[in-house]
N, C-alpha and C positions, 0 to 999 in steps of 0.2 A: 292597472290592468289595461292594455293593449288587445282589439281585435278587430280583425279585418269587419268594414259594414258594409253589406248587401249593393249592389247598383243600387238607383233612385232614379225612377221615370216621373218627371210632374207633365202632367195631362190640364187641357183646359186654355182659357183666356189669359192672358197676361193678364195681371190685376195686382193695383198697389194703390193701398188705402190708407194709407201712413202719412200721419200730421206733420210739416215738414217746413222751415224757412224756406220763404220761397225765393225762388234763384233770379227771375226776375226786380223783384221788386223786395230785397231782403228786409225791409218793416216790417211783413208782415208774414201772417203762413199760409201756405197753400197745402190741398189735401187732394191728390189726385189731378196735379193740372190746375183745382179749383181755386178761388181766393176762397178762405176759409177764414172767417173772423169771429172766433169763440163768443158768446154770449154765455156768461158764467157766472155761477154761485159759488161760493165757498160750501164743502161739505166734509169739513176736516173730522168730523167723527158722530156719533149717533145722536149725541146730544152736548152741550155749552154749557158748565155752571158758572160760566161769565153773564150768557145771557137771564138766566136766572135770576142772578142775583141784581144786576142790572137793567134789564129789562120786563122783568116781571112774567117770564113765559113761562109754563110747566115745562120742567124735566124729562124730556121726551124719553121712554121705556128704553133702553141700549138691548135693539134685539137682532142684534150682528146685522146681516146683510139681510136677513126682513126690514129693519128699518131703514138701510139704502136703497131697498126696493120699493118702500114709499114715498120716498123723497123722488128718487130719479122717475116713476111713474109722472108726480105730479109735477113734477120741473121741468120734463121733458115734453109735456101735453101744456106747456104754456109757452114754450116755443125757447126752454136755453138747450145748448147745445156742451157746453164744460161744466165741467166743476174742480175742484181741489179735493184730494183723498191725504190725510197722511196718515205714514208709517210709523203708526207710535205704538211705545210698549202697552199702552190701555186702548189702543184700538187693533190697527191691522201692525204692527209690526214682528218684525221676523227674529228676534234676538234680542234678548233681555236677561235679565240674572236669574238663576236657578229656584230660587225661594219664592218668583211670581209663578205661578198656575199656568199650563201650558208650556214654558219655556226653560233652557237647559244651559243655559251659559254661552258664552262669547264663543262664535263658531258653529254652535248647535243651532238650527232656525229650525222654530216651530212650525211644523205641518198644518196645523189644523186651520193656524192663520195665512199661513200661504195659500191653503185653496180658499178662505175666504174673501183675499186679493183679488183671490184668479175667477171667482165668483164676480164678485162685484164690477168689476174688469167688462166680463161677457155680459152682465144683466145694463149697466153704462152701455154699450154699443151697441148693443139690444134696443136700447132708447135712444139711439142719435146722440149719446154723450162721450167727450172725452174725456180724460182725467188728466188731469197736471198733479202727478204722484211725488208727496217729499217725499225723501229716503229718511230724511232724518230731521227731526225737530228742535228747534235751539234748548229747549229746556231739559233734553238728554248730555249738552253737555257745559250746565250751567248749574252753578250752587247760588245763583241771584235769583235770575229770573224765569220764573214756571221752574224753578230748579227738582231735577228728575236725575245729575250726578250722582247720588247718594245711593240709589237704584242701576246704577249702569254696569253692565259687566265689562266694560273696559277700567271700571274704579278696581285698583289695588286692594278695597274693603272687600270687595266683593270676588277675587280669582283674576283679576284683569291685570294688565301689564305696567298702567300706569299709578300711580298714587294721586296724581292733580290733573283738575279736568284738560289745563292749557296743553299738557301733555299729548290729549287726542291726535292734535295736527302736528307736531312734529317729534312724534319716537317711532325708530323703524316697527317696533313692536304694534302698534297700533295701526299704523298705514299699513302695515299687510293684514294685518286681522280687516280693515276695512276693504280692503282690495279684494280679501276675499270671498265678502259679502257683498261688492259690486257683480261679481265673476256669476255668483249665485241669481241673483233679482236679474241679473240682464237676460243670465239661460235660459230663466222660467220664463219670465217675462216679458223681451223684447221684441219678440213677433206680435205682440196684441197690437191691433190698433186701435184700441181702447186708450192706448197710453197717449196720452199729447203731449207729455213732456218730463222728462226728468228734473227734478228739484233739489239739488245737493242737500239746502237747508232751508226749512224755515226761520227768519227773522235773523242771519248767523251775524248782525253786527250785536246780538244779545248773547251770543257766546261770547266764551275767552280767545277766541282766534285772534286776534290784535295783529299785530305786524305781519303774521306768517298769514295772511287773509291770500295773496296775492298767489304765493308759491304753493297752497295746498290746493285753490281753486283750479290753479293750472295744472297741476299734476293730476287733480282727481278730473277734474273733465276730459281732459288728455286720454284718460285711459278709460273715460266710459266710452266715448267715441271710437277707441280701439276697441272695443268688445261689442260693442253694439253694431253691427251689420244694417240694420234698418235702417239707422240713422234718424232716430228720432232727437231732437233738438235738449239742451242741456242748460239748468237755468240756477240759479240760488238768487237767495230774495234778503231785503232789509226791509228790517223795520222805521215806524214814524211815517214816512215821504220820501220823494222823489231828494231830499238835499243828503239822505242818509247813505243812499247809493252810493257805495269807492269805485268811484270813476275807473283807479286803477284793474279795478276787477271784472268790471262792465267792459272795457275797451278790449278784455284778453279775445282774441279769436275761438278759443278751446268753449269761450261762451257761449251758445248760440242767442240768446236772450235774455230780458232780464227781467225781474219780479221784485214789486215794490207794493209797499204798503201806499195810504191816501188816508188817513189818520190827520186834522188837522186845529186848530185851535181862534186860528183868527182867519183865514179866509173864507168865502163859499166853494163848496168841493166842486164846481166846474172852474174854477181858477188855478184849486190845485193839482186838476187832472190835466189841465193845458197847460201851466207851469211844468210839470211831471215830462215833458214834452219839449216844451220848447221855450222858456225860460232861458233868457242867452247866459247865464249864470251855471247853471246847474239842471238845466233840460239834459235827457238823456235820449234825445233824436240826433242829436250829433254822431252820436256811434254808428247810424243807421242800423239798427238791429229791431224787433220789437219789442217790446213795452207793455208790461202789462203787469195790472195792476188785481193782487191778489187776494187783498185787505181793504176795504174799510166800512164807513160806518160812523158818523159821527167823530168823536173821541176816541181812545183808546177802552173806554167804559162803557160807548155808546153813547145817547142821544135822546132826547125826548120821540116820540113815535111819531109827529107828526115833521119833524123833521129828518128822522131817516127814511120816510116813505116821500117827501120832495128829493132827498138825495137818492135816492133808487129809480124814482122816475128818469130825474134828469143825465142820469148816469152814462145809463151808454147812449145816448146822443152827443153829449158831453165829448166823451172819449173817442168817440168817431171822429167827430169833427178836428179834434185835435192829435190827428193822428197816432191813436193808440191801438194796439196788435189786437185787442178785444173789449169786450165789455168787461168794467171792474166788475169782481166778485164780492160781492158783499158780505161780509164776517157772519150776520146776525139769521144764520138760516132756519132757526126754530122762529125766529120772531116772524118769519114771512111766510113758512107753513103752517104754523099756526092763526094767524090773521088771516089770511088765507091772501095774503100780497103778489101774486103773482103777474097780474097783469101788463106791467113795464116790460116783461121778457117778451111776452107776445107783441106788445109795440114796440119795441125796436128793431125786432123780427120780421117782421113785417116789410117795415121801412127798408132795411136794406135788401130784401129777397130782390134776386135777380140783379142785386148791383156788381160791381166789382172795385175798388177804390187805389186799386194798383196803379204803377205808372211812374218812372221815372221823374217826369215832369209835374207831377201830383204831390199837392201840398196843401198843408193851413193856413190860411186868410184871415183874419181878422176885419169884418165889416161892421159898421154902424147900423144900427135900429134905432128908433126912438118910437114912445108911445105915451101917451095920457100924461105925454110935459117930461120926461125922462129917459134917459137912454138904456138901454138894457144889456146884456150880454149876447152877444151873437159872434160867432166866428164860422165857417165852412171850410168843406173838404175839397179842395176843386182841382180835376184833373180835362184830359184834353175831350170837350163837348159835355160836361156836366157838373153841376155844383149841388154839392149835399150841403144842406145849410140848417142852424137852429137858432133860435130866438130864445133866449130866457129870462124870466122878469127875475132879478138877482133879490127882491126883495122878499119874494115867497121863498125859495129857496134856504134862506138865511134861516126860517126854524118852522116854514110848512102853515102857517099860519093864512100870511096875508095873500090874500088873494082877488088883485083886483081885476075889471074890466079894462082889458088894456085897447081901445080904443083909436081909430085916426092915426093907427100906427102907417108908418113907412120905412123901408130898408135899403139901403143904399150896399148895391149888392156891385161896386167895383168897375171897371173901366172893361167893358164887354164888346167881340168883335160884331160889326156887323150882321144880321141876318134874322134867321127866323127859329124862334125858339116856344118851347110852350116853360110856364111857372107853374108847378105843383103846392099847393100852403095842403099840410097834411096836422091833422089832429096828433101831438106828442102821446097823448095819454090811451090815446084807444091805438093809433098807430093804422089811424085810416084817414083816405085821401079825403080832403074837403073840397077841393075845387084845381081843375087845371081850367087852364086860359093861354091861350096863344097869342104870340107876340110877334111883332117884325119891329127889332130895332136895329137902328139907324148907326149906330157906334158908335163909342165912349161911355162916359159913366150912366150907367142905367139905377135909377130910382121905380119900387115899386112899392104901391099901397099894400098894405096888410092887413089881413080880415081880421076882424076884434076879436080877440081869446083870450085865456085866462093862463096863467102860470109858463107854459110853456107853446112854442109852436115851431115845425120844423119845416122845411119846404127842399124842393129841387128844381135847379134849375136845367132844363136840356136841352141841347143843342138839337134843329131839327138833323134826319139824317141826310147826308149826299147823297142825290139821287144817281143810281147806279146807269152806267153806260147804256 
């Protein structure tokens, strides 16, 4: 049906509020002109029987977007700013087989969960949050793992087109039924600026996608970008680490970003979030794109509590300094509302307000600390006239336990030009300043004493400013 539509007068301010790689300095995003560097939770659905079963949390009550409304209340009053939604058949998704409750088969998308997308969307931005929304989750088109094939209405069992799930990515039958429901989520959807990013898939190296990874990535990004006007940024994620990432898929253009899990086995997760980075191997800061880490948490099972509350601390300090797009989003989100673990979000919050870490010439450093007879982990962010920099004792971290007086510390913060500068040492854990002190050095390598603290400590370095004409 074809009909002529009315003029259209838009009245008011220019105004554009849309989450956006940013053009200067494409690592990261910008939202409005601003650097915008997400500070984020995972909130992939109402409740975890991962974390349950594994970490011993209650069952949080699944009361649709009430229960997003208490989470983003309390998430958002402790200073994160994203989180992760996905679109699955037992949470928000839009299409699923006829026999589950609400939904109608491949083609038909359920109403009732679209407006509670479109709900949870405005009540997020309502609260200063973005969402990084998947479309689609690995376990819809997997008979392994979280396998949800058996349920799909693209399964031939069920009225769908294909008979085997590998089928999804390459029968014309399927690529347009998906095409169609890209056409659909973008109409409704792609004006929010609620949305910070599209997510083809979760975890899709745990799908059947295999070889056709390359060609379906390109072709479906391809054409969200062609539908999407806004231009909101376009991402698919792997699971395990940063070594799972197909390069090949990460370097396409049609990608704007990329998403990666921090799941790891034998390092401390500040190694394998600056690995994740910069790793001359298998770092994925080569592409120049951003980076961002959407999972983890320990193991793929989790973690004893006292060391996923040292890896949540040190997280996004970690991932700052190592040039990552945001803060990782932590898997285990009933374990930190219920504990009531919030605090790390407000201290890192903090720490960067009023920064900006843009900058062509802006980069990861790697410098020396030592303290109480041992060196520690320390690397910084340093761009032109200031360095963000952290300190972590690698041995608390390792399982949240040890915790000692790190004492008679000193940092050896690199080969600095001349002049006059002040040193900020700021408390990691609370995410307040302890002490600034101003400096007039002389040039070359500058060594500085460090005030005794425990687990973690971050500081800045800043250039005074040029006094103006």
């Amino acid at each position: 049906v074809e009909c002529a539509a009315p003029a259209l007068e838009v009245a008011g301010e220019p105004w554009d509020d849309i989450v956006r790689v940013d053009r200067s300095d494409p690592r990261f995003f910008s939202c409005g002109g601003r650097w915008y560097w997400p500070i984020g939770l995972n909130l992939r659905s109402p409740n975890d029987l991962r974390s349950h079963d594994n970490l011993h949390t209650a069952v949080t009550p699944d009361r649709g977007t009430y229960s997003y409304h208490a989470y983003l209340e309390r998430f958002a009053r402790s200073g994160g700013t994203a989180t992760e939604v996905w679109m699955a058949p037992w949470s928000l998704g839009l299409e699923w087989n006829s026999s589950w409750f609400g939904f109608h088969g491949l083609g038909r998308y359920s109403q009732s969960n679209a407006w509670r997308l479109e709900h949870v969307l405005d009540d997020a931005l309502a609260h200063g949050v973005r969402i990084n929304l998947v479309i689609s989750n690995h376990g819809q088109a997997s008979s392994d793992s979280d396998r949800e094939w058996q349920g799909s209405p693209y399964n031939a069992a069920n009225g769908g087109p294909v008979a085997h799930s590998p089928e999804l990515f390459t029968d014309s039958r399927a690529l347009a039924m998906q095409d169609r429901s890209r056409r659909y989520i973008v109409a409704r959807y792609a004006d929010h600026p609620g949305v910070m990013g599209w997510k083809l898939w979760s975890e899709v190296n745990l799908t059947p996608i295999g070889a056709n990874s390359v060609a379906w990535h390109r072709q479906a990004a391809d054409r969200w970008h062609g539908l999407d006007v806004y231009r909101h940024p376009v991402t698919t994620h792997w699971a395990d680490d940063y070594r799972s990432a197909e390069l090949a898929v990460v370097s396409l253009p049609q990608l704007d970003f990329a998403c990666i899990d921090a799941y790891y086995r034998r390092d401390i997760l500040a190694d394998v979030l600056m690995n994740s980075t910069l790793n001359p191997a298998r770092g994925l800061a080569r592409f120049g794109k951003p980076i961002l880490v959407s999972e983890y948490g320990g193991r793929e099972f989790g973690a004893p509590s006292a060391q996923l509350a040292a890896e949540l601390a040190c997280s996004g300090f970690a991932s700052l300094v190592s040039g990552h797009a945001g803060m990782p989003m932590l898997w285990w989100w009933e374990w930190v509302d219920q504990g009531d673990r919030w605090a790390p979000y407000g201290a890192i919050a903090r720490f960067i307000d009023g920064e900006d870490i843009r900058g062509t010439r802006a980069g990861s450093a790697k410098l020396y600390a030592i303290a109480a007879g041992r060196e520690l982990w320390c690397h910084a962010w340093r761009r032109q006239g200031r360095i963000l920099g952290y300190v972590l004792d690698p041995e608390w971290v390792k399982d949240g336990v040890r915790e000692d007086d790190l004492s008679q510390g000193r940092l050896q913060a690199g080969v600095i030009d001349a002049g006059g500068m002040a040193i900020e040492w700021w408390d990691a854990d609370r995410g307040e300043r302890l002490s600034s002190e101003h400096l007039d050095h002389l040039g070359g390598g500058l060594t500085l004493p460090m005030p005794t603290f425990r687990r973690h400590l971050a500081f800045k370095l800043i250039r005074d400013p040029v006094p103006g004409p």
